[in-house]
Each structure stands twice: as C-alpha cells, then as structure tokens.
N, C-alpha and C positions, 0 to 999 in steps of 0.2 A: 558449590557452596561449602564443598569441607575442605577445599584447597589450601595447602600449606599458609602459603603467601596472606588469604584472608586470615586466617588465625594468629600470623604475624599481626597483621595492624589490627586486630579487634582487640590482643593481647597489649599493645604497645598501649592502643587507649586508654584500655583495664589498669594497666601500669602509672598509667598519667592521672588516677584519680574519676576518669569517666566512664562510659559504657559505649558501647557501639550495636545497633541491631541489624541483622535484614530486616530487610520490610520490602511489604509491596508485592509487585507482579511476580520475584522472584520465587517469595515464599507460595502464593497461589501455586504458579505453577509447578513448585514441587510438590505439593502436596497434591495434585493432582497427576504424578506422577508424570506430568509432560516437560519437554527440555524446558531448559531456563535459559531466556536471552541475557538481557542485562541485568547486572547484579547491583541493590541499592542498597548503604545504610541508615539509617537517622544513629544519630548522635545528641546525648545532653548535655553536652558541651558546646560553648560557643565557637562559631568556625573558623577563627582566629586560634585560641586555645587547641581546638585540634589538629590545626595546620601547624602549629610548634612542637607538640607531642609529637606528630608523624616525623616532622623534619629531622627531631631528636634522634628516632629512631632512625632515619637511616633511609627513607620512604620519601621520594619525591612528591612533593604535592604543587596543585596549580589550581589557581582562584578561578574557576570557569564560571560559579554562578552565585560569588560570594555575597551580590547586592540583593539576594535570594534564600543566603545561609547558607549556598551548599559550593563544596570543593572537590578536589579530583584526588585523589590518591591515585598515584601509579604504582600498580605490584607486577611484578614479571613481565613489566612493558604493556599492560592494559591496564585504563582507566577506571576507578570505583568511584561512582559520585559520594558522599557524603555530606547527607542534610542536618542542619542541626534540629531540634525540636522546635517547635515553632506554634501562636495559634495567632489564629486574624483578629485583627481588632478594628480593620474597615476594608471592605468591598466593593468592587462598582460592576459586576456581571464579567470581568474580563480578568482587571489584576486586584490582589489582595497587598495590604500593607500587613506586616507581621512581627511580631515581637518574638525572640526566643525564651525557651521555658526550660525546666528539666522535667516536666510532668507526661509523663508516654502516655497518658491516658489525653491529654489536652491536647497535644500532635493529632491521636489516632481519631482527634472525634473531628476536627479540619480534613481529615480526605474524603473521597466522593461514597465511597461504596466499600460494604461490611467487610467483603473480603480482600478489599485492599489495604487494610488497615490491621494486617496480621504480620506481625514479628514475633521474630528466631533470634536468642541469643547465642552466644556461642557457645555454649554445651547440649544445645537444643532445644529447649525450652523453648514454646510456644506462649505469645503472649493476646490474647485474644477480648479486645474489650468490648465490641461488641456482637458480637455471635457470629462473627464471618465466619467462623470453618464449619458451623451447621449450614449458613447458606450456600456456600459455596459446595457444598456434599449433595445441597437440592437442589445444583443450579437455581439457584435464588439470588437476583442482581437486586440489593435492598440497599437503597442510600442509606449515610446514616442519620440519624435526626428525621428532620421534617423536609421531604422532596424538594419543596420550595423554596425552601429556605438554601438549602445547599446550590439549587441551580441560581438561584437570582446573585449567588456567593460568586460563581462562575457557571455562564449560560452555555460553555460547550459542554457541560455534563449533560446535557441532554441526547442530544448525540454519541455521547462514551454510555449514557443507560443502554441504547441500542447497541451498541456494538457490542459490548461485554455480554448482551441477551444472546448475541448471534454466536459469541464465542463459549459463554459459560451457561448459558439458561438453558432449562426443560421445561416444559410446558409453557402455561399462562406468565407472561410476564407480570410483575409488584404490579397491583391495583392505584398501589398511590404513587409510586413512581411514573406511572404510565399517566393518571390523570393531569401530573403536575407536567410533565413533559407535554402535554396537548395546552394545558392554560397557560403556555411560556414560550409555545414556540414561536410566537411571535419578535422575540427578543433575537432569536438568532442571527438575523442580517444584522445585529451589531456589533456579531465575530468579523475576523480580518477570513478570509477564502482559504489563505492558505492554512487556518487549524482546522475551518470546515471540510478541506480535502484530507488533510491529515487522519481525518478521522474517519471520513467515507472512506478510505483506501484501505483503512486497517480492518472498520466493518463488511468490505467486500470480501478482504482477503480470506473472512471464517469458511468452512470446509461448509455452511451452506448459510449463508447468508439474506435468502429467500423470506422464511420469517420475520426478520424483524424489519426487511425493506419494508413489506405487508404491512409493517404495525406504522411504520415512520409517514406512509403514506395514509394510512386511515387517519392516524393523527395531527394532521397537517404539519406533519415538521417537516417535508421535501420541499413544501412549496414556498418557502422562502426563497431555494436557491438551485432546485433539481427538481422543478415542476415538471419538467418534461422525461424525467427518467422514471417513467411510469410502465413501459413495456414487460410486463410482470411475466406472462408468459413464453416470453422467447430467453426472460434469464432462467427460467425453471427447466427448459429443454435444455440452453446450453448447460447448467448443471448434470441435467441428466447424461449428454453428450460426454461431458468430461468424467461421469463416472463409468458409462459404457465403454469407454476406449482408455479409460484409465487414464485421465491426463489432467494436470492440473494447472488452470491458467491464470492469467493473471487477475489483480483490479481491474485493470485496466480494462481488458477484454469485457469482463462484466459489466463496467458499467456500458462499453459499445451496444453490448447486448440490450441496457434497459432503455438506451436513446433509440428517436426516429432514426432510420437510412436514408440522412440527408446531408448529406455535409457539409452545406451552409448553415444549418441550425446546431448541426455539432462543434465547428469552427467556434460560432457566435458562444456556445456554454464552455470552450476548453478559456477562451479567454475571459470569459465572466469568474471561471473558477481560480486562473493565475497558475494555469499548470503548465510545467517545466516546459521548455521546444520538443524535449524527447515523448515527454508525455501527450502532448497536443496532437504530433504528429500520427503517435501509434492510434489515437484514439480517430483522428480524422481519416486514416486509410482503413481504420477499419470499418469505419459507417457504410466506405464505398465498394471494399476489395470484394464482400461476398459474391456481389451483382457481377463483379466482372469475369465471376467463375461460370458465367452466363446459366446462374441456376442452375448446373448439375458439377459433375468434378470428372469431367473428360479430362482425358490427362493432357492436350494439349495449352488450353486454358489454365490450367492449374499447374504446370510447368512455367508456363510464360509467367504466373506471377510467384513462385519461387525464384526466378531468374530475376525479376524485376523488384521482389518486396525482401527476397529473404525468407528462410526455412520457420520460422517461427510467426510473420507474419501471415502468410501462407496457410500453414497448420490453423492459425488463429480463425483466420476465414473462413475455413473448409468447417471449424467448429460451430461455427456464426452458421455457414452454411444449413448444418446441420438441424440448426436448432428454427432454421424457419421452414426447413424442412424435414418432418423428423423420418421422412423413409428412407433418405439419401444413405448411401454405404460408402463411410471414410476410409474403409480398411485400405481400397485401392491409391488414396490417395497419402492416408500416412506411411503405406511402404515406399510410396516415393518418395516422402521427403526424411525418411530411411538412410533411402543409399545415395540421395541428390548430390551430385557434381553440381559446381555451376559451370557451365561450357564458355569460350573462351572466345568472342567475339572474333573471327581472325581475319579482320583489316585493321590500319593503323594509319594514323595521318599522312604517314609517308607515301604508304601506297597511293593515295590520293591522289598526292603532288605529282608522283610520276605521271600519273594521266594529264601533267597540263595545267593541273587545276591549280591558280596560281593561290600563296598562301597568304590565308585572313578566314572572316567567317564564312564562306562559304565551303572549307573543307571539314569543319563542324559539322554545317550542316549536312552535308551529303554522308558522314559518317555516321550520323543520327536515325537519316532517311532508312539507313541501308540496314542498321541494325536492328529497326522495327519491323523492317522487312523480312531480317536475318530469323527473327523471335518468332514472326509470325509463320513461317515455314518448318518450326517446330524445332530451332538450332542444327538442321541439317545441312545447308549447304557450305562448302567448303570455299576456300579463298578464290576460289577460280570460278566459282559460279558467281559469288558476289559482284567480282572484276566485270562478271557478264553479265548480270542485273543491271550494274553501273552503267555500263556502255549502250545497252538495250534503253536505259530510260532518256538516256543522252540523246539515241539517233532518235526518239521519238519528242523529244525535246522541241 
C-alpha cells in the first residue's frame, strides 16, 4: 500500500479534482498486521471521470466492472479495481441497483461489516464511520445497521458473518448478527452454488475453522445445502493432525473430512455444489483413498497409492487417515513421500507386440493387467520378470 505506483494514481486523481481511498479487506488486514492480498479503492468520482483522469495521466485503465461503478487501473503491470462511491436504492437478496454519490459516509454504510468499511487516504489517514477498528481489535464481526436488513440487501452475508468469525472473531460471535443469520437462513437456496462455494472454501480455508462450522450447523444455515457435512469430529482431528506434523491442507481436504466415506453420496453433493472437474475429483478420491491404505500406512499400500494418486493426494489421505484414527503414526509415512521417486513402469506396447500379440485393444489391456500386477509386488520386478508373468499367465490361459 505505500507503493510508488499507487501514489501515482491516487495523486493523479487528487490532481483531477477527486479523491481516492483504500478501503476494505486491504486496510483490515494491514491493520492487523497480516499480508495484504488485493489492493481496493473507492473513488468520489464517477468511473467515467476517473477513467479520463487515469488515461490523462498516463495509467491504462479497463472497464471490467463498469455496469457496477468499478474499473481497473493498471500500475506496473497489476490490476487496481476502482469503485466509485455508491449507495443502494433497490435490492432483491442477490443484486443491488445503485446510484453514485460523493458521500464516504453513504458508501461506507452499504458494506456488510464494520470493519470493512475502513478507509486509508493517502497520507494515512484513517477514516472510520462506524467503529470498525474497535471491532476488528475485539475480533468483533458486527454488521452495520440492523442484521437484517443488511442480509435480506444480499443473503450471502450470511455465510461471509461465518467466515469473517472463523477468520477475525474471538469469542462469542454478535448476538444479533447470529440471530438474524438463523431467522434467514432460509433464503439461501436462492444463491447460485457457485457464491455458496465461494464462500465455504474461503471459510474452510481459516487456520481453524471448526467454530463457526459449529455455529453454521446449530443455526441451520448448512442445511440448505451441506446437510450432510456434519462430521464434526473427524475435521477437529484432521485439524489437530495438521498441526501435529505441521502441515497445512487444503478446503478441499476439510471439507472430505466433514463428508460421509462414501463416494456415491460425495459425487451426488460435488455436483449439487457446481465444483470445478479438478475439485470434484480431489474431493471424490478422497472420500475413498483412506480405506484403500487398508486402515494402517504399511508402506506397501501407501506406495501404491502415491504411485497411483500422486504425493499430495496420498499425504491427504494418510491425514484423513489420521484423523479416524487418531494413534496411527504418519511420520513413517511422510518421509516417504519426502524422498518418493515414482518408478517407472518398464514395459511398453512394443514389448507386447513382439510376443505376437497382434496390435488393437488388447495390448492395452495386457499392459494394464501387468502393471497392477507390477504395483502390487511393490514396483520390484524388473522387465524380465514381467515378460515372465506375461508368458506364465499365457501358458495358463
């Protein structure tokens, strides 16, 4: 935030007649002394007006979400959004219609929560209208206004009350936040999946996210659409698991942890949720992978499925593992995936052929047969034994 480049275009706008602020997540998390991902401003000028000032100066700009108010400013080859000031003047639980204003106070009272509604000028000057940097001091996630009001404005603040608990709260979460998020959870199926994932993925991601699952479930706010992600004990172990061997995993893994170990039921909820092929996939191997380490982490079994899933799916499991088992000892199994080679299947189609075997699907298949056979003797035997597996299964054929 005190980067040349920014000073550039917050000066260019001061130059043009308007002002420019941080705001938002950025200023939070400086003030809280943690990194700052994306950097926002609002602006009291219209985003027209400001995309001519930038131009003027010299600053590429790019209308990304200008039917919105906000534009892109590019400085040193990364993008700045730029919101103009704005307040609602109709709502339907999803989008808002908005008019611009030059009133920061009228902006700041349209966001969801006290502490995101703190803006930095550029000299540094904090601008704080309604007490967000006391709550944010007491981990205190406090809508601003009246609960209800603000979620029935947009009904995924319900969901952002939780997350922001998991990421910035201590103790007892807001009384009236928390009540109004139970009398409205009802509304939620009438988000689209993908902002409801959006925002489970961001609340899992918190360094313990355990809490406010707890509160999401007492409150019936899961059960609109994660009814069955109720396994509350096996994600407290894998948290535990991940802070014993120091490892940090994914959403994704967590939520494995809070589903049945079923993979028909886990399938049926990655496609109820609209999540990615990559996502679907990690989450349906790992409903199964634990099991296949046949309940302990002999290093045969837990080879074979580094061989077979990959170093990180593998680890993921052994975690999983863990956490339904909580005596199991990972150490032997993360030094293996440590120094893991993956070994090098050594027959090839050709080999095949030479035996005869004439060419179509069944030299697939015999190569398929053989390298399960190959995995399952622990990737020990060499080309010459294989040749001799082949031939052995042939005369017995």
């Amino acid at each position: 935030m005190r980067n040349e480049g920014l000073r550039r275009l917050m000066n260019a706008i001061k130059t043009g007649g308007g002002e420019a602020r941080f705001v938002g997540g950025c200023v939070r998390d400086a003030l809280l002394g943690r990194a700052v991902g994306d950097v926002d401003f609002a602006c009291n000028l219209s985003p027209a007006k400001t995309a001519e000032i930038l131009t003027k100066a010299g600053l590429k700009v790019v209308p990304t979400g200008i039917d919105h108010g906000t534009i892109t400013a590019v400085v040193e080859h990364k993008g700045y959004e730029i919101t103009a000031l704005r307040r609602d003047v109709e709502t339907d639980g999803r989008h808002a219609k908005v008019v611009y204003t030059d009133d920061w106070q009228e902006d700041a009272a349209r966001r969801d929560f006290t502490f995101n509604a703190l803006y930095v000028d550029a000299d540094g000057k904090i601008y704080d209208y309604f007490d967000g940097r006391a709550d944010l001091a007491e981990g205190h996630v406090r809508f601003i206004g009246k609960a209800q009001a603000r979620i029935k404005e947009d009904v995924l603040r319900i969901l952002r009350f939780f997350r922001f608990h998991a990421w910035f709260g201590r103790g007892d979460p807001d009384g009236d936040g928390l009540a109004a998020c139970h009398e409205l959870a009802g509304l939620i199926p009438g988000l689209s999946v993908e902002r409801i994932w959006r925002e489970i993925s961001k609340l899992l991601a918190a360094e313990n996210p355990l809490p406010s699952w707890k509160l999401m479930k007492e409150q019936g706010v899961l059960e609109p659409f994660l009814a069955e992600a109720d396994h509350l004990n096996r994600l407290e172990a894998l948290l535990i698991a991940e802070q014993k061997y120091d490892i940090a995993t994914s959403s994704l893994v967590r939520l494995a942890a809070l589903l049945p170990k079923d993979v028909t039921s886990v399938t049926t909820l990655t496609q109820r949720l609209k999540l990615s092929n990559r996502e679907a996939e990690k989450v349906q191997e790992l409903a199964g992978l634990p099991d296949r380490l046949h309940g302990r982490l002999d290093p045969v079994p837990f080879r074979r499925a580094l061989y077979e899933y990959g170093e990180e799916p593998a680890r993921d499991a052994a975690l999983l593992l863990a956490a339904d088992e909580p005596g199991v000892d990972l150490e032997p199994a993360l030094a293996e995936v440590a120094v893991w080679e993956r070994p090098i299947f050594p027959l090839q189609g050709q080999d095949i052929l030479k035996l005869g075997v004439p060419a179509g699907p069944e030299v697939g298949n015999i190569l398929r047969a053989l390298e399960e056979w190959w995995a399952g003797q622990d990737f020990r035997p060499g080309k010459a034994e294989c040749l001799g597996e082949i031939a052995r299964r042939r005369n017995h054929a």
